[in-house]
Jmol script that loads the backbone (N, CA, C; Angstrom):
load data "model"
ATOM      1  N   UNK A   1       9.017  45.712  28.813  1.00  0.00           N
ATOM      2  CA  UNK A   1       8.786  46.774  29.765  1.00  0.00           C
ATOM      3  C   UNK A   1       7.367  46.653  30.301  1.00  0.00           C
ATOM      4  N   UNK A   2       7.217  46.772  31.652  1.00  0.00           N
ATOM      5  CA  UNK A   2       6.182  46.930  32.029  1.00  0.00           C
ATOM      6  C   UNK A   2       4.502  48.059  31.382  1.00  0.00           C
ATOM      7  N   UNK A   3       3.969  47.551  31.313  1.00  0.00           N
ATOM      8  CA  UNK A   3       2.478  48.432  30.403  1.00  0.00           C
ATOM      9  C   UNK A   3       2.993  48.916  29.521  1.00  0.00           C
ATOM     10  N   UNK A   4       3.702  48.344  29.186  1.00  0.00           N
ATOM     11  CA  UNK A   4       3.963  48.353  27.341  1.00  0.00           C
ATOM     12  C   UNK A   4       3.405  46.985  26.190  1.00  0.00           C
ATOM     13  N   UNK A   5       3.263  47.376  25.295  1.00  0.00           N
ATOM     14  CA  UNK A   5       2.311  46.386  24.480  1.00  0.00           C
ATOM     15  C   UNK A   5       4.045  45.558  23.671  1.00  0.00           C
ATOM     16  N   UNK A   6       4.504  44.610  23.677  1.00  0.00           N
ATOM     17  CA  UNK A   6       5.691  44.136  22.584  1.00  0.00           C
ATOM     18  C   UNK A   6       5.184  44.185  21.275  1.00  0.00           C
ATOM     19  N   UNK A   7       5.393  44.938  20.000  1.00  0.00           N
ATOM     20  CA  UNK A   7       5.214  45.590  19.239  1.00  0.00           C
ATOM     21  C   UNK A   7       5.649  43.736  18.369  1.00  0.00           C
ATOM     22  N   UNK A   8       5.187  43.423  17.221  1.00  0.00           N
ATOM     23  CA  UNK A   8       5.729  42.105  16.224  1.00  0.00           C
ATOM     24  C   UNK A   8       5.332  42.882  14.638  1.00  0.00           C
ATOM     25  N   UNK A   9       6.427  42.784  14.130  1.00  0.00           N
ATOM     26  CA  UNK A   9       6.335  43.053  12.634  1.00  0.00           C
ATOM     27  C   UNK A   9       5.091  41.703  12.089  1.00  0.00           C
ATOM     28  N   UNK A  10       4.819  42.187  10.836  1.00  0.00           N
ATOM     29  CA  UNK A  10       3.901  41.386  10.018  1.00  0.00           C
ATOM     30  C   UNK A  10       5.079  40.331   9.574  1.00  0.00           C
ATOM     31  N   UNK A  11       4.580  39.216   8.936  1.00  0.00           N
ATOM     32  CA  UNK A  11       5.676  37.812   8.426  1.00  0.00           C
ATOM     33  C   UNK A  11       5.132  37.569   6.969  1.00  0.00           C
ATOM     34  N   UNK A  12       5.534  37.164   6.090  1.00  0.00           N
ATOM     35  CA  UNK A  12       5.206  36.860   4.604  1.00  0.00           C
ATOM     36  C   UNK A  12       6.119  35.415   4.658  1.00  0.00           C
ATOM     37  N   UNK A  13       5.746  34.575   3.928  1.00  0.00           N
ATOM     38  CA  UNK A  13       6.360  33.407   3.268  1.00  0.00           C
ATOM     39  C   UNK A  13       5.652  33.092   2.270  1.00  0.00           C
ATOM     40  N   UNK A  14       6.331  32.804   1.075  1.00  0.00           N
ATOM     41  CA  UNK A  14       6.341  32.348  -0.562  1.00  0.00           C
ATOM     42  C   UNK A  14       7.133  31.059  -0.178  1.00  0.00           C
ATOM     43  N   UNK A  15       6.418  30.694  -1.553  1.00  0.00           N
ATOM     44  CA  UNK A  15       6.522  28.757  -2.279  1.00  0.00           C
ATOM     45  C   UNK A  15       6.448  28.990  -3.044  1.00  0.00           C
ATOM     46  N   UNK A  16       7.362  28.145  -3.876  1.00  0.00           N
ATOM     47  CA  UNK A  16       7.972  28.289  -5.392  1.00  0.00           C
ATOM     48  C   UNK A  16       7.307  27.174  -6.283  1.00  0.00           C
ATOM     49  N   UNK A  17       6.422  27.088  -7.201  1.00  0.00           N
ATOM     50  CA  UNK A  17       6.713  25.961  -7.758  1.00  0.00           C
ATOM     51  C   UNK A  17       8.376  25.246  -8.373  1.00  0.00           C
ATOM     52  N   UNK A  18       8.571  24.160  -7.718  1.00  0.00           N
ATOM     53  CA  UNK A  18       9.923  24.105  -8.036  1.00  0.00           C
ATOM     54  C   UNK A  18       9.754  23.184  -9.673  1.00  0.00           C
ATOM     55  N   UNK A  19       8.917  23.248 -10.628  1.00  0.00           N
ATOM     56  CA  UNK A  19       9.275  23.366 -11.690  1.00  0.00           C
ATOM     57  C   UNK A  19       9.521  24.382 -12.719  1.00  0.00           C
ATOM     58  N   UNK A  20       8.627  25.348 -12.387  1.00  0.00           N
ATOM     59  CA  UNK A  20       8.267  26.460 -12.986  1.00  0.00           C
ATOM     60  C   UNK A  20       8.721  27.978 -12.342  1.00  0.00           C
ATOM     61  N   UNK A  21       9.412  27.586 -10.853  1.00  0.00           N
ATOM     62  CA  UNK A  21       9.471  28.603 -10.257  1.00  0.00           C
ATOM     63  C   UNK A  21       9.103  30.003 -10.167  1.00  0.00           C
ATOM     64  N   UNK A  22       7.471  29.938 -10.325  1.00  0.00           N
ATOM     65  CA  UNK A  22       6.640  30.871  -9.891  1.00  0.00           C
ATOM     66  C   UNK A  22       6.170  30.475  -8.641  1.00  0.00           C
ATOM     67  N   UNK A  23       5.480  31.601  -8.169  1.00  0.00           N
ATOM     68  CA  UNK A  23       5.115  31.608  -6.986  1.00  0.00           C
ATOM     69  C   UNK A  23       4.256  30.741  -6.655  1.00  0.00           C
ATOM     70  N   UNK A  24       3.853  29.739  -6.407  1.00  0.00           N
ATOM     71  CA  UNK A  24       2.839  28.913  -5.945  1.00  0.00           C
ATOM     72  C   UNK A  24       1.887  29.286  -4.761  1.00  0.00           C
ATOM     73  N   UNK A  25       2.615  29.928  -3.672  1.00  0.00           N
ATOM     74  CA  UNK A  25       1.703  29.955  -2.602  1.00  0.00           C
ATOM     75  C   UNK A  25       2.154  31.923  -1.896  1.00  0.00           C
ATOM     76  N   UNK A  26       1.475  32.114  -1.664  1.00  0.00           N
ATOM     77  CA  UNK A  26       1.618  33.480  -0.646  1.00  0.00           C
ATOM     78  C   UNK A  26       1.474  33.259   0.768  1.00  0.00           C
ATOM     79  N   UNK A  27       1.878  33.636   1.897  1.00  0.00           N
ATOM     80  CA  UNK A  27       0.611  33.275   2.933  1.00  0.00           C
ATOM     81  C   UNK A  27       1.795  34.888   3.807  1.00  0.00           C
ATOM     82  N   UNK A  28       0.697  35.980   4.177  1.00  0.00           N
ATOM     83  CA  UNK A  28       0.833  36.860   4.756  1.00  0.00           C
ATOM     84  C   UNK A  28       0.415  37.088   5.974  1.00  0.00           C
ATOM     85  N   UNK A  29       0.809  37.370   6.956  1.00  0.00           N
ATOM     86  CA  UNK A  29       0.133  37.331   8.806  1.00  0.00           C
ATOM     87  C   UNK A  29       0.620  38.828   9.422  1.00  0.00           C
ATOM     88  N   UNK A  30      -0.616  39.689   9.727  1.00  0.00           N
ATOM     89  CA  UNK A  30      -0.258  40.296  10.598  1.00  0.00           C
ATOM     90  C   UNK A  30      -0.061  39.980  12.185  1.00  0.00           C
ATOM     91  N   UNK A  31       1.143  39.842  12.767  1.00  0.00           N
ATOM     92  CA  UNK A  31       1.184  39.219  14.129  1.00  0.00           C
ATOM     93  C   UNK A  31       0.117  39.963  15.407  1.00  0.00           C
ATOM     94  N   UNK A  32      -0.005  41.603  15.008  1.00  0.00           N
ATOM     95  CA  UNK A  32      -0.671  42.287  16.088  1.00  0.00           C
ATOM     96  C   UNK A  32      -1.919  42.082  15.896  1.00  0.00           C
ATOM     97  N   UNK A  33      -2.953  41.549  14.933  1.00  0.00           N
ATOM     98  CA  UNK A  33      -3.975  41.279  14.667  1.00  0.00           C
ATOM     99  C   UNK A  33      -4.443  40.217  14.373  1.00  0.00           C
ATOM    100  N   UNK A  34      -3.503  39.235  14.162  1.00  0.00           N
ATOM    101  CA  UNK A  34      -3.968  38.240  13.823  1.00  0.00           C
ATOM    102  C   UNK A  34      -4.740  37.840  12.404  1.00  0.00           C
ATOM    103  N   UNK A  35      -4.615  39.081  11.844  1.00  0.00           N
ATOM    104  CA  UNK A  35      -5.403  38.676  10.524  1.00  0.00           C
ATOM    105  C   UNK A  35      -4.217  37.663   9.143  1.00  0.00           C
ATOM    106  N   UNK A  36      -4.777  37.449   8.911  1.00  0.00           N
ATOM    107  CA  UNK A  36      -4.114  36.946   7.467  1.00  0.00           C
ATOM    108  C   UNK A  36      -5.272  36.607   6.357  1.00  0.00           C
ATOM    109  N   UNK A  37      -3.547  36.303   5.309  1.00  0.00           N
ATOM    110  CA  UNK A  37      -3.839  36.551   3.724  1.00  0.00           C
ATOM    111  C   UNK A  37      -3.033  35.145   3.075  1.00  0.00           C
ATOM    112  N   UNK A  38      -4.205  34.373   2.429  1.00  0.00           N
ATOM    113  CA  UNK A  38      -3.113  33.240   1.850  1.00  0.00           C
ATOM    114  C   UNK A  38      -3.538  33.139   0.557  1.00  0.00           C
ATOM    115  N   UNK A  39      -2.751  33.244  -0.497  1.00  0.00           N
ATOM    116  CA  UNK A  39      -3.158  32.674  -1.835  1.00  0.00           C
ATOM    117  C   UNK A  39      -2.372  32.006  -2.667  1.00  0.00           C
ATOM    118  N   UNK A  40      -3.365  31.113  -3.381  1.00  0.00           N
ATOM    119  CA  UNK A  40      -2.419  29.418  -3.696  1.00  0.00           C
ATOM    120  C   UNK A  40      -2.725  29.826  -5.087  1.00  0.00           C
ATOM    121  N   UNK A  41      -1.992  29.344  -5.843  1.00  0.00           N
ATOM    122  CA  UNK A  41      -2.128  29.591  -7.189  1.00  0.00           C
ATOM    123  C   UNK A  41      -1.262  27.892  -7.873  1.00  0.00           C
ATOM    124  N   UNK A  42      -2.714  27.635  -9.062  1.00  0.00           N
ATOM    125  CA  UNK A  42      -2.481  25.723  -8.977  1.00  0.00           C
ATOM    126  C   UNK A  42      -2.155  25.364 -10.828  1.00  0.00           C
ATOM    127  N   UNK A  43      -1.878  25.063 -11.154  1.00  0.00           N
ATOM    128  CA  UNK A  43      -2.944  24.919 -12.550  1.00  0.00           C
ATOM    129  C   UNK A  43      -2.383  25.505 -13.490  1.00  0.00           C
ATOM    130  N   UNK A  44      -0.614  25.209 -13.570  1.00  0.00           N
ATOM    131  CA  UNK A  44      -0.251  26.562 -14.274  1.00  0.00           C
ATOM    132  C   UNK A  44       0.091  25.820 -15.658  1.00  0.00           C
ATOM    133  N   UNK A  45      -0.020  26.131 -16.579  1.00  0.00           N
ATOM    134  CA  UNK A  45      -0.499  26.204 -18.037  1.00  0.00           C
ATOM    135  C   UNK A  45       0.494  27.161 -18.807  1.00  0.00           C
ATOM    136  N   UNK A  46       1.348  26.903 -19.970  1.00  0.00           N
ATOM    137  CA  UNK A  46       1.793  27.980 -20.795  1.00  0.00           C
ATOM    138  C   UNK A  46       0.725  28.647 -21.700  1.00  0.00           C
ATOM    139  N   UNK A  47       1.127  29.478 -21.717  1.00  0.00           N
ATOM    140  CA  UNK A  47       0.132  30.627 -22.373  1.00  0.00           C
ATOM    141  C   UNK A  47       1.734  31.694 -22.882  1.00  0.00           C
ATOM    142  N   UNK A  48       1.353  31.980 -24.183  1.00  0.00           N
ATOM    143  CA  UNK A  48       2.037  32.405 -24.673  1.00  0.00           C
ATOM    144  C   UNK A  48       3.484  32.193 -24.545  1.00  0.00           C
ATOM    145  N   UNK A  49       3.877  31.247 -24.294  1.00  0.00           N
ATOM    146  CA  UNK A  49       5.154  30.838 -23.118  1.00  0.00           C
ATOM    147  C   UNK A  49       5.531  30.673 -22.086  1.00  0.00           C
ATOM    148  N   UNK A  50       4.727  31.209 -21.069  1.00  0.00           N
ATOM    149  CA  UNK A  50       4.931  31.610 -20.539  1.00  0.00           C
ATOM    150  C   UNK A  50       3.951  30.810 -19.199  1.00  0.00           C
ATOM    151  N   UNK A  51       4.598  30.306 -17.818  1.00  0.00           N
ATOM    152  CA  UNK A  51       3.562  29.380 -17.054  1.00  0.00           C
ATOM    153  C   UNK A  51       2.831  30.378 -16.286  1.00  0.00           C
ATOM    154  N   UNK A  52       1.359  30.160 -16.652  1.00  0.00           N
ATOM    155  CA  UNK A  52       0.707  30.654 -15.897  1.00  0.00           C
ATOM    156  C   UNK A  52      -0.386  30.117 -14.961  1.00  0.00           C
ATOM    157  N   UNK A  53      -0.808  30.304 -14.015  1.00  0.00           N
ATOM    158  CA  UNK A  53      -1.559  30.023 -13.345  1.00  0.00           C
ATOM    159  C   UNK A  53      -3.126  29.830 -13.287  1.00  0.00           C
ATOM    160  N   UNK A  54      -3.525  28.766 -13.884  1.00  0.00           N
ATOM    161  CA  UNK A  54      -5.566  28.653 -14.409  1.00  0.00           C
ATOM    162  C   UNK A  54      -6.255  28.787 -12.652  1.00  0.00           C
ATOM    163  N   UNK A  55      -5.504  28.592 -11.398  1.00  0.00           N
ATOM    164  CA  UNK A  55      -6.370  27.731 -10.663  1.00  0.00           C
ATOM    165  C   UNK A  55      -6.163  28.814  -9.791  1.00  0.00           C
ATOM    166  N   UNK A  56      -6.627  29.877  -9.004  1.00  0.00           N
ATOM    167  CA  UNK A  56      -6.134  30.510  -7.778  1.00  0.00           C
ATOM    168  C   UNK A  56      -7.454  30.613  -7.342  1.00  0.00           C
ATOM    169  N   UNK A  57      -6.717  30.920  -5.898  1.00  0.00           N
ATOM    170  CA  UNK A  57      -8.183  30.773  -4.405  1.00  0.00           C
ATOM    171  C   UNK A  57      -7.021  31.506  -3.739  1.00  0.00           C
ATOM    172  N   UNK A  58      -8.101  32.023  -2.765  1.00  0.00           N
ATOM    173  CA  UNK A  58      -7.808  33.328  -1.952  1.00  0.00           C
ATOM    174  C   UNK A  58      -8.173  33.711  -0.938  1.00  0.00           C
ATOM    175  N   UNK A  59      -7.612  33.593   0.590  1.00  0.00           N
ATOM    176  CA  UNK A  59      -8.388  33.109   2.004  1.00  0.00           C
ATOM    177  C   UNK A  59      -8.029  34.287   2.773  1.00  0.00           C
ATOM    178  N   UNK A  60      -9.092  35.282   3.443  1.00  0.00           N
ATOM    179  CA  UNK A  60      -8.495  36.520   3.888  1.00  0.00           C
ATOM    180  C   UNK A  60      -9.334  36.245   5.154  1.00  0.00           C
ATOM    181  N   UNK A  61      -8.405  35.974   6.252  1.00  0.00           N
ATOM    182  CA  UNK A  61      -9.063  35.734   7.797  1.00  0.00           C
ATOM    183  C   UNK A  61      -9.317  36.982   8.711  1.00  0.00           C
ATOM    184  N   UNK A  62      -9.844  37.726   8.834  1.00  0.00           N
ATOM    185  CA  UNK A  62     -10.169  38.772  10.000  1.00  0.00           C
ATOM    186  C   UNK A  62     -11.156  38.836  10.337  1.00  0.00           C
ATOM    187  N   UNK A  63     -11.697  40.100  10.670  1.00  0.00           N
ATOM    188  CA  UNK A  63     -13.215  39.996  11.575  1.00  0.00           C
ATOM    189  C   UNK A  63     -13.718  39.206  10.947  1.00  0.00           C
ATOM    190  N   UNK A  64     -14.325  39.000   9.605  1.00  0.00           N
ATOM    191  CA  UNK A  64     -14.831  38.046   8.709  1.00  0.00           C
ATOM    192  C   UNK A  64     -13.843  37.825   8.143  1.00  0.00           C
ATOM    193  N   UNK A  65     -14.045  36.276   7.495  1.00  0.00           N
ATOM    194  CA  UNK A  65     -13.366  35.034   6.609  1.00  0.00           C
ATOM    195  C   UNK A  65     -13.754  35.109   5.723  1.00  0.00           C
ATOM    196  N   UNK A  66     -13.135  35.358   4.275  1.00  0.00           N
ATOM    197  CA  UNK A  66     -13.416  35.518   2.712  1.00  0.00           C
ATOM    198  C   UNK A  66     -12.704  34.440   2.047  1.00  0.00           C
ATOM    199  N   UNK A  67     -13.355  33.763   0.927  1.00  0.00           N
ATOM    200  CA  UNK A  67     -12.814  32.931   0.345  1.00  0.00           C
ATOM    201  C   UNK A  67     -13.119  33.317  -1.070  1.00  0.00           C
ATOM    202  N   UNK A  68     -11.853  33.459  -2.062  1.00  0.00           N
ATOM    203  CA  UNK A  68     -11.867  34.027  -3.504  1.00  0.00           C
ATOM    204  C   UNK A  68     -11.730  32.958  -3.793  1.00  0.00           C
ATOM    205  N   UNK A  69     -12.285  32.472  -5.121  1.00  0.00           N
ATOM    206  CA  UNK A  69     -11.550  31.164  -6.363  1.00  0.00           C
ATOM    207  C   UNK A  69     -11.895  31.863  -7.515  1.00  0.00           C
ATOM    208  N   UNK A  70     -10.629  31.870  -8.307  1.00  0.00           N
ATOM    209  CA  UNK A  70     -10.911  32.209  -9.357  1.00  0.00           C
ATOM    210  C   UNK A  70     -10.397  30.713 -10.295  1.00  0.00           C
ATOM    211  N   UNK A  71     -10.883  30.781 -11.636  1.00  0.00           N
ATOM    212  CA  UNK A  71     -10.223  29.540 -12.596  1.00  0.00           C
ATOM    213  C   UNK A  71     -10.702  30.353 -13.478  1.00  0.00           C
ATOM    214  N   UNK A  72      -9.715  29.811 -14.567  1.00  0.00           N
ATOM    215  CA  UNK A  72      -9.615  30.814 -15.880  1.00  0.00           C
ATOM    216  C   UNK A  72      -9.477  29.652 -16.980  1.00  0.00           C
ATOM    217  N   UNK A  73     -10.452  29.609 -18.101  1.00  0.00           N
ATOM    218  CA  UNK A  73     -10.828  28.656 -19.298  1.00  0.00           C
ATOM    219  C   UNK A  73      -9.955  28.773 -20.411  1.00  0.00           C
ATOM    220  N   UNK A  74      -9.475  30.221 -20.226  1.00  0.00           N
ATOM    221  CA  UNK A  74      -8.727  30.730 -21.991  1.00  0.00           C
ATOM    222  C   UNK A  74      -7.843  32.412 -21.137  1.00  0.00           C
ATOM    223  N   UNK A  75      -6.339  31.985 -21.511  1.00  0.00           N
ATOM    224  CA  UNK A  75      -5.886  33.422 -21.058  1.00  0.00           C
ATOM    225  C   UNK A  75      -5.261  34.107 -22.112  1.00  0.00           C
ATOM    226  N   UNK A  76      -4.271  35.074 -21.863  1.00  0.00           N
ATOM    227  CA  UNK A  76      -3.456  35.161 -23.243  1.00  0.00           C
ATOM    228  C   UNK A  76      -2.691  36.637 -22.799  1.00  0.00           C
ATOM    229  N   UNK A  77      -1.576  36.800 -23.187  1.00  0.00           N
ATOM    230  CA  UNK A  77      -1.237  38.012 -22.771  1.00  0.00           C
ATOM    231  C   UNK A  77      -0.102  39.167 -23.640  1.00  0.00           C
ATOM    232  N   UNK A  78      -0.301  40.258 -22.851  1.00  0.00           N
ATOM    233  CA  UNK A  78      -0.111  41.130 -24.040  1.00  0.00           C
ATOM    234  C   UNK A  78      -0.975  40.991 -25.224  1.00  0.00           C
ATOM    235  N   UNK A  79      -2.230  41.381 -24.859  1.00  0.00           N
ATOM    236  CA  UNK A  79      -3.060  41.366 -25.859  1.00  0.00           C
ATOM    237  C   UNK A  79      -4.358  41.877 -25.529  1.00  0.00           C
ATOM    238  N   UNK A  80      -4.813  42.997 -26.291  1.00  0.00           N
ATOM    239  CA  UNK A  80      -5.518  43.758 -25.796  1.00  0.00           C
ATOM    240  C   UNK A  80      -7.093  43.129 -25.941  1.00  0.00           C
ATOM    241  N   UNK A  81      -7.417  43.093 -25.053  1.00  0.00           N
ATOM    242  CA  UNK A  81      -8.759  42.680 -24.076  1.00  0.00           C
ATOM    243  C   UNK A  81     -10.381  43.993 -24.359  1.00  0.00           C
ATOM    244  N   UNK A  82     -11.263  43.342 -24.822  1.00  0.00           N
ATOM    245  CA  UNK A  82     -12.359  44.140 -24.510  1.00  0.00           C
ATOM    246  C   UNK A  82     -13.417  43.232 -23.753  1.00  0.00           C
ATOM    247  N   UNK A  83     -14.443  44.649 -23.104  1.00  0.00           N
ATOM    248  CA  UNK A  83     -15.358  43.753 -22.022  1.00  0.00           C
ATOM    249  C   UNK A  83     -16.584  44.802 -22.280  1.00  0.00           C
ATOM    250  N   UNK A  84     -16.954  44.203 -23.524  1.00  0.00           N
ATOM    251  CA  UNK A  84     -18.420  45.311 -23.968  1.00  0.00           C
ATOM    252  C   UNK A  84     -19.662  45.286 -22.759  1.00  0.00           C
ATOM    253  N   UNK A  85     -19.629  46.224 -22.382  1.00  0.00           N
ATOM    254  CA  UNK A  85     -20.804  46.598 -21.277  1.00  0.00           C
ATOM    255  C   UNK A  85     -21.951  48.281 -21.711  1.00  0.00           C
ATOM    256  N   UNK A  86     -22.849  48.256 -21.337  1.00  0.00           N
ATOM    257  CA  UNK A  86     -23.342  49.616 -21.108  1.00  0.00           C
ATOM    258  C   UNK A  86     -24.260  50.058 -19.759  1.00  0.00           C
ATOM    259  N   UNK A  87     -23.842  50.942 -19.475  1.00  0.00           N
ATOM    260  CA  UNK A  87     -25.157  51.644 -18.321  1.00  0.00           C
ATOM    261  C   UNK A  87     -26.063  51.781 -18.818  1.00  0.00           C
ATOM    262  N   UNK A  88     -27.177  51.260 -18.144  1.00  0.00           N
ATOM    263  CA  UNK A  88     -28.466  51.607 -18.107  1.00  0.00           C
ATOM    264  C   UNK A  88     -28.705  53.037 -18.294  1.00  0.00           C
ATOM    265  N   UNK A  89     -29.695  53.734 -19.260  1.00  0.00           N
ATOM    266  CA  UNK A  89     -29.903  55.224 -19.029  1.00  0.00           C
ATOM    267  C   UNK A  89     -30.373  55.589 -17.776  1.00  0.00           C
ATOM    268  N   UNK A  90     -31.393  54.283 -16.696  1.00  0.00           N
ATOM    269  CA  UNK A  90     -32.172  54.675 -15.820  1.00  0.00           C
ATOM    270  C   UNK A  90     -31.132  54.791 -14.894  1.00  0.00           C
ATOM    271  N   UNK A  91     -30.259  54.249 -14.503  1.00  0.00           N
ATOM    272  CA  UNK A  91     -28.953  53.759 -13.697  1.00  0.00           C
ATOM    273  C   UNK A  91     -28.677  55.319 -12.535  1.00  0.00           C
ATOM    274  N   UNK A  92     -28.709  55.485 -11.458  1.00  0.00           N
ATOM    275  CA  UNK A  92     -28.710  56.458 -10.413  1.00  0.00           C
ATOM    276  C   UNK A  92     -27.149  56.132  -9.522  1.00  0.00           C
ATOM    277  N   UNK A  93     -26.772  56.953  -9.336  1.00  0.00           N
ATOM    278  CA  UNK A  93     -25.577  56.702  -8.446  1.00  0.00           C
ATOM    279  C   UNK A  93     -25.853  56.915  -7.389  1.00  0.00           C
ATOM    280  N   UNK A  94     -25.640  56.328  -5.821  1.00  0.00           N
ATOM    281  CA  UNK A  94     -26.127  56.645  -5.161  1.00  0.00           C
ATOM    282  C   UNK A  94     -24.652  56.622  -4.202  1.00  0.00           C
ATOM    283  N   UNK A  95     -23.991  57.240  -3.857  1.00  0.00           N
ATOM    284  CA  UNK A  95     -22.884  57.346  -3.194  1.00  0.00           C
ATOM    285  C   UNK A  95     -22.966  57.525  -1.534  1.00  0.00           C
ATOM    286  N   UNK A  96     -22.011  56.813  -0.854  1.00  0.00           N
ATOM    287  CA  UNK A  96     -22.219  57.035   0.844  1.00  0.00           C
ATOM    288  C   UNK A  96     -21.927  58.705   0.959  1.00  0.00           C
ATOM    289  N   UNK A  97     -22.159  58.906   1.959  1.00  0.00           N
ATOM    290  CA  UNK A  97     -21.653  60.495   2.459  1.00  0.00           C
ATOM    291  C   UNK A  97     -21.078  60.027   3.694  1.00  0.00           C
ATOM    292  N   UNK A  98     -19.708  60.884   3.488  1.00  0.00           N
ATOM    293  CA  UNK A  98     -18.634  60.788   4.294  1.00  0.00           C
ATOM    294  C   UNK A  98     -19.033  61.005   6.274  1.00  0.00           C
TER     295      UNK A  98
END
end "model"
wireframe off; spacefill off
backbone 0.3
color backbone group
């Protein structure tokens, strides 16, 4: 129709590792923006039985371009996790205002 914008849904496609058939790849596109989301996941390893993934990276294209990598040395699951930290006493919060 004339001065009308043609409206496009967003698109997703997955990749399987075809040994392990987990997900290997993501790759997400919004068509009206042009932005996208791709993440590869490499490196997959049993851990507890189970294949998991040591190697992922993570590519998010819009106004700015972000690139995540994560790799993981030792995983394990179902199994409860601690991550000893403390705040500083001096430590100030300083929050945006709306």
């Amino acid at each position: 129709m004339e001065g009308q914008k043609e409206l496009r849904e967003p698109a997703q496609s997955i990749w399987m590792n075809d040994i392990t058939f987990k997900v290997a790849r993501l790759f997400f596109t919004d068509m009206e923006t042009q932005r996208t989301f791709d993440a590869n996941y490499e490196n997959f390893q049993p851990v507890d039985s189970v294949a998991f993934p040591h190697k992922m990276t993570f590519f998010v294209k819009a106004q700015k371009n972000l690139e995540i990598r994560f790799s993981y040395k030792k995983a394990g699951l179902n199994k409860e996790t601690t991550f000893p930290f403390t705040i500083p006493s001096g430590y100030d919060v300083q929050r945006k205002k709306p």
